[in-house]
N, C-alpha and C positions, 0 to 999 in steps of 0.2 A: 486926563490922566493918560497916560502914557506906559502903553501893555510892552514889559521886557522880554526878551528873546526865549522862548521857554526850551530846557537843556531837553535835550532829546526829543525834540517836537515829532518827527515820523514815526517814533516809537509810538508814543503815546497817543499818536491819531491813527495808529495800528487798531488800538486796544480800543476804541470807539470806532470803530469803521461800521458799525452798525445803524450808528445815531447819523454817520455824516455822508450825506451827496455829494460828490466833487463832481462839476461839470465845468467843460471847459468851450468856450465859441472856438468855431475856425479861425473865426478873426479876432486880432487883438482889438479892432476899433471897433469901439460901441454905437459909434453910426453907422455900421452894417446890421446891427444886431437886429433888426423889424426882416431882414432876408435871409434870416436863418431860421430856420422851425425846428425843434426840436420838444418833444412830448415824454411829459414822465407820465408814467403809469401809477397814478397813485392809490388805484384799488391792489396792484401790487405790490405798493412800496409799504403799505400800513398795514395789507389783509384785511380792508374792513371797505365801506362804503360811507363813513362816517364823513359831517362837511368836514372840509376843509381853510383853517384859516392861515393867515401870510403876516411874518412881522418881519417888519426890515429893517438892517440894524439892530440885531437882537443882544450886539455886544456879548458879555462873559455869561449870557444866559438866565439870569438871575427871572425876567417876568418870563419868559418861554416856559421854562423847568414848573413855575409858580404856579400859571397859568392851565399849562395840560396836565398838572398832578391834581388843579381844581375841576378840572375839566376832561373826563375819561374819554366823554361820549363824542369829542372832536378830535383832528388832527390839526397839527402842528407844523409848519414848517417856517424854520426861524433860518434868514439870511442875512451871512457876514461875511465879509471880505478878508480880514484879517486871522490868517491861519493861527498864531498864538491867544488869539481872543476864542477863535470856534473850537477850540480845542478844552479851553477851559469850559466851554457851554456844553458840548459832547460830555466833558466827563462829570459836571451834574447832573445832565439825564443819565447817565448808565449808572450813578449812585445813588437816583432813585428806582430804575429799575422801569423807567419809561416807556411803554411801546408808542403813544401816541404824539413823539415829537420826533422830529427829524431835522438836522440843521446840513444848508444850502451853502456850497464854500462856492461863492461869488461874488461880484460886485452887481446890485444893483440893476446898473445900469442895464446887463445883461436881460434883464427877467424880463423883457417882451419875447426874448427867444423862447423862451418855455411856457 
């Protein structure tokens, strides 16, 4: 299926900028990506010390949202590349009211940097 252009999309990834990490590599090529380090802080990013798991591909969100609303006591961080998809996944955690999911606006390929 095939996600259409969502009307006001900066708006609307305004109003979940909570739920969502934008990071960006120096490089656009993903075979630099192993010589770049960069480190999130995820006892700061969630406030807790709780583990940590990784879905990739999390799509419009539907198992992420499922998943940490069955699951308090972990965190969540759900990665997707496509900003009208992660925008629909942000705005079903912030209408449940989520603290323990966070979604990753990258490709991939990206994630040995972090």
């Amino acid at each position: 299926m095939r996600m259409r252009h969502k009307k006001n999309l900066d708006e609307r990834l305004e109003k979940v900028q909570d739920y969502l990490i934008t990071l960006r590599n120096d490089s656009l090529n993903f075979n630099d990506v192993e010589n770049e380090k960069h480190l999130l802080d995820l006892k700061e990013l969630f406030g807790n010390d709780n583990p940590v798991y990784l879905e990739v591909g999390c799509g419009m969100g539907t198992f992420g949202v499922t998943y940490a609303k069955q699951n308090p006591d972990i965190n969540l961080i759900c990665v997707e590349k496509v900003r009208d998809v992660i925008c629909t996944a942000c705005e079903k955690a912030k209408a449940e009211n989520l603290t323990n999911i966070k979604f990753l606006d990258c490709a991939a390929e990206y994630l040995p940097s972090y």
